[in-house]
Every structure is written in structure tokens, then in C-alpha cells.
NUPAGU-148312 format. One record per residue: x, y, z of N, C-alpha, C, O in turn; residue in one letter. Coordinates in Angstrom, 1 decimal, always signed. Each point is the difference from the previous one (the first is absolute). Example, Ala and Ser with C-alpha at 12.3 -4.5 7.8 and 13.67 -1.06 7.14 Angstrom:
// NUPAGU-148312
n.xx:n.yy:n.zz:ca.xx:ca.yy:ca.zz:c.xx:c.yy:c.zz:o.xx:o.yy:o.zz:type
+13.2:-5.7:+7.8:-0.9:+1.2:+0.0:+0.9:+1.2:+0.0:+1.0:+0.0:+0.7:a .
-1.4:+1.1:-1.4:+0.9:+1.1:+0.0:-0.8:+1.1:+0.8:+0.5:+1.1:+0.1:s .
This chain:
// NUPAGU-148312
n.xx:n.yy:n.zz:ca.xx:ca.yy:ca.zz:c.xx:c.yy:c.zz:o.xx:o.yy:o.zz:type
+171.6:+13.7:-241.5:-0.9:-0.6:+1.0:-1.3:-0.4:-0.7:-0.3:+0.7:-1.0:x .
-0.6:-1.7:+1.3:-0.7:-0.8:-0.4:-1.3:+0.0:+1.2:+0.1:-0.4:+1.1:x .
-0.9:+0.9:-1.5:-1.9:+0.1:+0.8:-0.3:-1.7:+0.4:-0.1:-0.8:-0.9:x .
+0.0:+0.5:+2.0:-0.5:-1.2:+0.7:-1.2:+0.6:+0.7:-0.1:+1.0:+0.8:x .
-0.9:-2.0:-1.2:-1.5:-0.2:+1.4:+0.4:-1.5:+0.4:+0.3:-1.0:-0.5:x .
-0.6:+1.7:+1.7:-0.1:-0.9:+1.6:-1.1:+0.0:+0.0:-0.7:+0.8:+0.5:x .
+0.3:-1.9:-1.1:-2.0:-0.6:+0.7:+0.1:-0.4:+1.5:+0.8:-0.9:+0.4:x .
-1.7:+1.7:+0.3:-0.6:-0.8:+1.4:-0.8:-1.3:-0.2:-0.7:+0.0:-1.1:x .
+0.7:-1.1:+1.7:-1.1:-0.8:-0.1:+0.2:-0.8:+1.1:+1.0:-0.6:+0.2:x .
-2.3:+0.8:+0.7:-0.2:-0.6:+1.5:-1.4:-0.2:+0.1:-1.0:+0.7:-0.4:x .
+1.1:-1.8:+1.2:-1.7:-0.5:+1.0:-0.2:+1.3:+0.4:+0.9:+0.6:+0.6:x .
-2.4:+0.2:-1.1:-0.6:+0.9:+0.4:-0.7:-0.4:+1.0:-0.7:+1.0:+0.1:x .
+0.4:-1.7:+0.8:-0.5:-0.5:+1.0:+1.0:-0.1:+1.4:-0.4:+0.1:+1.2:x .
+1.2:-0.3:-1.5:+1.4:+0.0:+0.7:-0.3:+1.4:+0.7:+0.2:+0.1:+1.3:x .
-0.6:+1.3:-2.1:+0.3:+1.0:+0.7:-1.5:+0.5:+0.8:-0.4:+1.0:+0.5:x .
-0.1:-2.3:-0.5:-1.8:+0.7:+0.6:+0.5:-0.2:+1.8:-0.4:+0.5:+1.0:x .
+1.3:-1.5:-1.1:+0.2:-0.1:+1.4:+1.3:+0.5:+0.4:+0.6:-0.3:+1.0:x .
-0.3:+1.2:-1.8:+1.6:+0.9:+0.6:-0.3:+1.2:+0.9:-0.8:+0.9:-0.3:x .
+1.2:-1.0:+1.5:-0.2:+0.8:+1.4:+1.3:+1.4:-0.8:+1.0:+0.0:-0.7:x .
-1.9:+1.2:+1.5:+1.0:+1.2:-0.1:+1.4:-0.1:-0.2:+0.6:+0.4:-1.0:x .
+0.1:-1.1:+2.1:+1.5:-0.4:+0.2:+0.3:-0.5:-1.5:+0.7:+0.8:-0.5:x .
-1.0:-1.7:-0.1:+0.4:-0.9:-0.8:-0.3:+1.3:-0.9:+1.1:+0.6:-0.2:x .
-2.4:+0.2:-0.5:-0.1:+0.8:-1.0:+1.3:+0.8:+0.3:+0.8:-0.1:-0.9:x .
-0.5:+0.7:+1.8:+1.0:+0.8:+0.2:+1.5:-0.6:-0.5:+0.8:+0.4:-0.8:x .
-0.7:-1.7:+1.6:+1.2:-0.6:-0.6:+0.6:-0.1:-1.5:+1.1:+0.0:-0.5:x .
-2.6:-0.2:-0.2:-0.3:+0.2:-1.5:+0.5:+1.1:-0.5:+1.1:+0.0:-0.5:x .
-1.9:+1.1:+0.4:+0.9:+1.3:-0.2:+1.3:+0.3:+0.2:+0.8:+0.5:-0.8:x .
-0.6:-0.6:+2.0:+1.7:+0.2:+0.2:+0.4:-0.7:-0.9:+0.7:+0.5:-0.9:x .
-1.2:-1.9:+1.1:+1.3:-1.0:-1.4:-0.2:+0.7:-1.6:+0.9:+0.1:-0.9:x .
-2.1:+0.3:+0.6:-0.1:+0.8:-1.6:+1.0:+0.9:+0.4:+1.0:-0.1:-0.7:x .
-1.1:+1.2:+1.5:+1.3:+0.8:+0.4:+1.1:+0.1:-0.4:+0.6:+0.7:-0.8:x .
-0.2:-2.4:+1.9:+1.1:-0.1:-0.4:+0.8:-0.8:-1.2:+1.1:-0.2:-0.2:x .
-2.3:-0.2:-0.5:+0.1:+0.0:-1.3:+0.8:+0.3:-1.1:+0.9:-0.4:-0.7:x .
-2.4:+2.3:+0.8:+0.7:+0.7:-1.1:+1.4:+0.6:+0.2:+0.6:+0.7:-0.9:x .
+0.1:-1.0:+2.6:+1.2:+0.9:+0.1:+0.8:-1.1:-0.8:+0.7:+0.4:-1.0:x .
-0.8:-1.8:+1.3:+0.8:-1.3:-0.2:+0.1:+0.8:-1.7:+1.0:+0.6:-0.3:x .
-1.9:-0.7:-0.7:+0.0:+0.5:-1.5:+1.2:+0.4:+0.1:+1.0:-0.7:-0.1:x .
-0.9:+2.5:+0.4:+0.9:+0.3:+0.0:+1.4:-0.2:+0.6:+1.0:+0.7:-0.4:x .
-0.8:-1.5:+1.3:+1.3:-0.4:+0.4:+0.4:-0.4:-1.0:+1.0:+0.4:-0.6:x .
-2.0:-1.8:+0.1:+0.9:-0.4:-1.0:+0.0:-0.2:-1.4:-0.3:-1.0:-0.8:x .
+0.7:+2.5:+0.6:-0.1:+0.6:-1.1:-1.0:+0.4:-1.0:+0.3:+0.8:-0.9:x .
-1.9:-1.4:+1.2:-1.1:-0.1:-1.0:-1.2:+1.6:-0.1:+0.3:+1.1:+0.4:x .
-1.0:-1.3:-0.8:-0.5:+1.6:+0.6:-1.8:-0.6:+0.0:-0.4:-1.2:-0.2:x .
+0.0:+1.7:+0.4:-1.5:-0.2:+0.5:-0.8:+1.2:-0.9:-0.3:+1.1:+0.4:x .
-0.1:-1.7:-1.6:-1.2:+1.0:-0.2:-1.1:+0.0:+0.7:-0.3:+0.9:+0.8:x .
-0.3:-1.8:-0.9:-1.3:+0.0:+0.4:-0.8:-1.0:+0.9:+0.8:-0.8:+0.4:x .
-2.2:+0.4:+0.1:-0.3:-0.9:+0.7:-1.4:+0.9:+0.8:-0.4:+1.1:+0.2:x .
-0.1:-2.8:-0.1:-1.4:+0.3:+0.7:-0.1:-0.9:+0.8:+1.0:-0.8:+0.1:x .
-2.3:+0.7:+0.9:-0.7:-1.2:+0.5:-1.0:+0.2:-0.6:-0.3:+1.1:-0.5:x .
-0.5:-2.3:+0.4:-0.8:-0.1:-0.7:-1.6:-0.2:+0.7:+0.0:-1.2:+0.3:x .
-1.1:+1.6:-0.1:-1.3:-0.3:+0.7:+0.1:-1.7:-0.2:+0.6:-0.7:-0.7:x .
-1.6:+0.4:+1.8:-0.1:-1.8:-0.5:-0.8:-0.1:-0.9:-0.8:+0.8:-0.5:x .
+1.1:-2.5:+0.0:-1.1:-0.5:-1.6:-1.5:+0.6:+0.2:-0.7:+0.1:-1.0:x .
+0.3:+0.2:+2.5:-1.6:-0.5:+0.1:-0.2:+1.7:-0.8:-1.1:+0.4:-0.5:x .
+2.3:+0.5:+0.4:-0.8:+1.5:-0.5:+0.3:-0.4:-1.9:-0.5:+0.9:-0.8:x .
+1.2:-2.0:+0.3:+0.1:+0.0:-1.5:-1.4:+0.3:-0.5:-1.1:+0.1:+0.5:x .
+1.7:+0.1:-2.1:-1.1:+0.0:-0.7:+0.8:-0.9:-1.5:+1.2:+0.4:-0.1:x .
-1.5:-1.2:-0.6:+0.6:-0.3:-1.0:-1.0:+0.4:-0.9:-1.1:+0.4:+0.2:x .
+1.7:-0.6:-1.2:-0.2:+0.2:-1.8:+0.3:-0.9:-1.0:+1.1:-0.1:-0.5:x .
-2.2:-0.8:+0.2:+0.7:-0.6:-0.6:-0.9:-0.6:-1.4:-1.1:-0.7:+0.2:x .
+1.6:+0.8:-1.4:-1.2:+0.6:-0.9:-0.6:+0.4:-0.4:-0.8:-0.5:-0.8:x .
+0.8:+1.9:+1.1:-0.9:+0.9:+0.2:-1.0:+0.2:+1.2:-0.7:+1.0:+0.1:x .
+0.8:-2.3:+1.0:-1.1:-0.2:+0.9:+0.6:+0.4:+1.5:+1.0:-0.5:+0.5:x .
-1.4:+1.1:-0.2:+0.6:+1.1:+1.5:-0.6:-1.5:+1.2:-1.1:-0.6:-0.2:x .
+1.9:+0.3:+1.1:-0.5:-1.0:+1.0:+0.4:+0.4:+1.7:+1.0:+0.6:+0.1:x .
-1.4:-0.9:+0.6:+0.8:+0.6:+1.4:+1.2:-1.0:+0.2:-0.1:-1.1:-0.6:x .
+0.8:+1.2:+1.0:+1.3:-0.9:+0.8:+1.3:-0.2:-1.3:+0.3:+0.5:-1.1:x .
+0.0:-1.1:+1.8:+1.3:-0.1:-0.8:-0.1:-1.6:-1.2:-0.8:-0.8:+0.1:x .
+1.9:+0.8:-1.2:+0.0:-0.8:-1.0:-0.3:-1.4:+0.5:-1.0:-0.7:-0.5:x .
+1.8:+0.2:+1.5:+0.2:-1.2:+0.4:+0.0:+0.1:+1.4:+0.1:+0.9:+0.8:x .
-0.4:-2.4:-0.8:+0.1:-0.4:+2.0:+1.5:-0.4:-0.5:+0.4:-0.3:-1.0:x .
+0.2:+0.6:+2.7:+1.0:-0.3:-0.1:+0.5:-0.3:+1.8:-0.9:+0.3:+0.7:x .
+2.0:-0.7:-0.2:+0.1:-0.2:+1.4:+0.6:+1.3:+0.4:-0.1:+0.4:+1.2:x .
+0.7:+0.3:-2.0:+1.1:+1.4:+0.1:-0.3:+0.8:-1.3:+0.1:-0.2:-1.2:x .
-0.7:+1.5:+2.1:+0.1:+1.2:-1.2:+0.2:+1.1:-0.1:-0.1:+0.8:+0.9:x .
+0.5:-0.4:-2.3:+1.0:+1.3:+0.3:-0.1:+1.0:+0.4:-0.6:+0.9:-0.6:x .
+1.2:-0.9:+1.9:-0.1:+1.1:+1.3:+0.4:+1.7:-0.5:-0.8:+0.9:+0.1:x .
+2.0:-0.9:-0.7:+0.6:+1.3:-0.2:+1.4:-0.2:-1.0:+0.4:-1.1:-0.5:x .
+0.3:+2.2:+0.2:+0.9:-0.2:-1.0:+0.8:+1.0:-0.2:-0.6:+1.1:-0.2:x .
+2.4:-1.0:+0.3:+0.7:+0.8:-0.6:+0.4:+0.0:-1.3:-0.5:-0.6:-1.0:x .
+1.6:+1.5:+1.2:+0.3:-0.1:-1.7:+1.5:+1.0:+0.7:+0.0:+1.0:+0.7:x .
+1.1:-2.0:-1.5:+1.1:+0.4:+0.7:+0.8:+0.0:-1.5:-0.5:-0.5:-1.0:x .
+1.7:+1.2:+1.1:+1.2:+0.3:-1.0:+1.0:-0.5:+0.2:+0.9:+0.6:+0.7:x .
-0.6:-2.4:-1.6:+1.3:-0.6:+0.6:+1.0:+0.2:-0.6:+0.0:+1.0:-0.7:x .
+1.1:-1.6:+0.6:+1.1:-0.1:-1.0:-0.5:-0.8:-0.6:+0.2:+0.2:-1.2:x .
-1.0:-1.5:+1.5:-0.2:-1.2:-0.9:-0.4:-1.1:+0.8:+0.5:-0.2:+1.1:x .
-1.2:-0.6:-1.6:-0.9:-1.0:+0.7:+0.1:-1.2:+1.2:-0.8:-0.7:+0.6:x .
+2.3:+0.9:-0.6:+0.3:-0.1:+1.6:+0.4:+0.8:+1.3:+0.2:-0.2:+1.2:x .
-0.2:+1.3:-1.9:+0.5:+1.0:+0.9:-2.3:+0.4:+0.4:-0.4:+0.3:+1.1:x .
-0.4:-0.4:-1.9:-1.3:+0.2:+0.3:-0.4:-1.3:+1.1:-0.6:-0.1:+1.1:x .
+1.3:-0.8:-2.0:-0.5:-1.6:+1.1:+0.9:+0.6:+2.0:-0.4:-0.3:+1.1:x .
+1.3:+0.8:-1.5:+0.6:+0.8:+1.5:-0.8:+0.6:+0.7:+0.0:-0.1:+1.2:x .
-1.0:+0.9:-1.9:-0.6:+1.0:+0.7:-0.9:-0.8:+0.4:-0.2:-0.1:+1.2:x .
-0.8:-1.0:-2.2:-1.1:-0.6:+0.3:-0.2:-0.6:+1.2:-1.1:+0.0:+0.5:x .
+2.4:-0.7:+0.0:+0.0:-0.7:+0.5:-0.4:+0.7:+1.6:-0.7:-0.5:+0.8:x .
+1.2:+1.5:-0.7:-0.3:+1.0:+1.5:-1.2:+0.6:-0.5:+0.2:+1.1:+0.5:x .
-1.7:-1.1:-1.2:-0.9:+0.3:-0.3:-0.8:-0.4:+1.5:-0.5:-1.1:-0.2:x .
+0.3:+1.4:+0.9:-1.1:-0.2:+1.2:-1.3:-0.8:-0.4:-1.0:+0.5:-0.4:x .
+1.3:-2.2:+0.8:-1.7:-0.8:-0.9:-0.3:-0.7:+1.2:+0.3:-1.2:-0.1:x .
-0.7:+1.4:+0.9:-0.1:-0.6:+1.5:-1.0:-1.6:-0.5:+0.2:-1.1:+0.6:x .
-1.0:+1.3:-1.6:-1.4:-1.1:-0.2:+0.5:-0.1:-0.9:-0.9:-0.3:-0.7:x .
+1.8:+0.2:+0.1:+0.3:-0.6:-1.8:+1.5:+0.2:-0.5:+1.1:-0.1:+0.5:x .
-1.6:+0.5:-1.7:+1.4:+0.1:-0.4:-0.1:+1.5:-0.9:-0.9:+0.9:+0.1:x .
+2.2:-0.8:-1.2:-0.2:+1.0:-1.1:+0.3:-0.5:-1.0:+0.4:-1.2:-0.1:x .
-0.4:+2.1:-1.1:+0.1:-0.6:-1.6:+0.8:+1.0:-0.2:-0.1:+0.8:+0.8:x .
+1.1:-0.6:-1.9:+1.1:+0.7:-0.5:-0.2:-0.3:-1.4:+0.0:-1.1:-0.6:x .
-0.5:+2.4:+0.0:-0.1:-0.1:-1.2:+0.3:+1.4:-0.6:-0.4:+1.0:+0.5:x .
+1.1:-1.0:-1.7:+0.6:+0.8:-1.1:-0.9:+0.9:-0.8:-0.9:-0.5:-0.7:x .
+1.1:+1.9:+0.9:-1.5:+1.1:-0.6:+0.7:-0.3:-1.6:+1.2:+0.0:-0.2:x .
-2.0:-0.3:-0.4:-0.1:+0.1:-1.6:+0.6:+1.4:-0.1:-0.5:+1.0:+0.5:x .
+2.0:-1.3:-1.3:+0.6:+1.3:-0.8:-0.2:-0.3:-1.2:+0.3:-1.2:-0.2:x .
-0.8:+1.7:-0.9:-0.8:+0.1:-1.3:+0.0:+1.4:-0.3:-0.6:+0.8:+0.8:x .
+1.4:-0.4:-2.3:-0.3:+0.7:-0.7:-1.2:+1.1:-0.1:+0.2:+1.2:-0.4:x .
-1.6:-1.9:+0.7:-1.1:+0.1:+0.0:-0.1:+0.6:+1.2:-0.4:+1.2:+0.0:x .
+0.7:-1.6:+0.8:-0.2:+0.4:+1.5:+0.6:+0.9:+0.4:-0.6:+0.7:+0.8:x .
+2.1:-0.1:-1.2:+0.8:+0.9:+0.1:-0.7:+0.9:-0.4:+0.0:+1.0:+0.7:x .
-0.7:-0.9:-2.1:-0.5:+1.2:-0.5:+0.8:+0.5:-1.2:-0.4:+1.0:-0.6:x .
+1.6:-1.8:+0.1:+0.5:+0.3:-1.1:-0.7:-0.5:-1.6:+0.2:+0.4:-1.1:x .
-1.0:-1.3:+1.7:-0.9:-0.3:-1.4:+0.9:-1.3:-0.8:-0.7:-0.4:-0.9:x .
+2.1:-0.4:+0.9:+0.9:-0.4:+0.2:+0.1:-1.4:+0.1:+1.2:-0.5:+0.2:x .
């Protein structure tokens, strides 16, 4: 099995006017999510949501700035990290990823020698 991140990316504005009901419906769908993972067959390490851009802080050159790198119309909300067989079986899971304002990204965690820890 093979480590996939599921990037969130949605209109953070989108959610300034989401009524209780709808937050609620939200959660349930992350829910039923992470059960979806496991049905079919993947495993779920990990995952967040993420504060909005207006709490970033970037870095960049050494120079600390408030907000995030870029404007953008959608930005990254939150993020798993799932265990596939292989990069369509992650594109399976992605695709039941809960993005009500946007979409997600499916991208492959760097396996590297280096990274493993064997020096290699």
C-alpha cells in the first residue's frame, strides 16, 4: 500500500454563509467518508481541517508576512492522507472526499530512501 494526500480546496466564503443544517450535513458527509475509506479497502491515517487563509502566516525568504502565499478563488481547506493499493484505487477514495465549494487534489507522499530513514 501506497500513502496518498487528499488536498481540500474550496471557496472559503462559501462557508461564511453555511446555516447549522448544512455545517451538520458537512460533518456527517466527512463521517461518512472515513467509513467509505474503509469499505473500500484503503485505510486512513490521518487528516485535518484546516483554520481559514485570513489566520495564515507565510514565510517566505526569510520574511514572515500575514496571509497566505497567493490569492486564489479556492484554498486549502483541510487534508487526508490515506493508504491505497495504487493511484487509482486513491483516485476511488478521492473522489467521495466531501468538497461541497470546490474540488480535491490526489497526490502521492514522496517514498525516498531519505525519507524512510534508511539513509539509501
Amino acid at each position: 500500500m501506497s500513502k496518498y494526500m487528499i488536498l481540500i480546496h474550496e471557496r472559503e466564503a462559501d462557508y461564511a454563509t453555511m446555516t447549522p443544517e448544512g455545517w451538520q450535513s458537512l460533518v456527517d458527509a466527512h463521517g461518512a467518508f472515513t467509513k467509505a475509506v474503509a469499505d473500500l479497502g484503503g485505510t486512513l491515517v490521518g487528516g485535518e481541517a484546516l483554520q481559514p487563509t485570513t489566520t495564515a502566516t507565510s514565510i517566505r525568504s526569510g520574511e514572515v508576512t500575514d496571509g497566505p502565499f497567493v490569492e486564489s478563488k479556492e484554498a486549502l481547506g483541510g487534508f487526508y492522507i490515506v493508504e491505497a493499493r495504487d493511484l487509482d484505487h486513491a483516485l476511488e477514495i478521492g473522489k467521495l472526499t466531501p468538497a461541497p465549494f470546490g474540488g480535491v487534489e490526489v497526490r502521492p507522499v514522496l517514498d525516498s530512501p531519505a525519507a524512510s530513514g534508511s539513509g539509501r
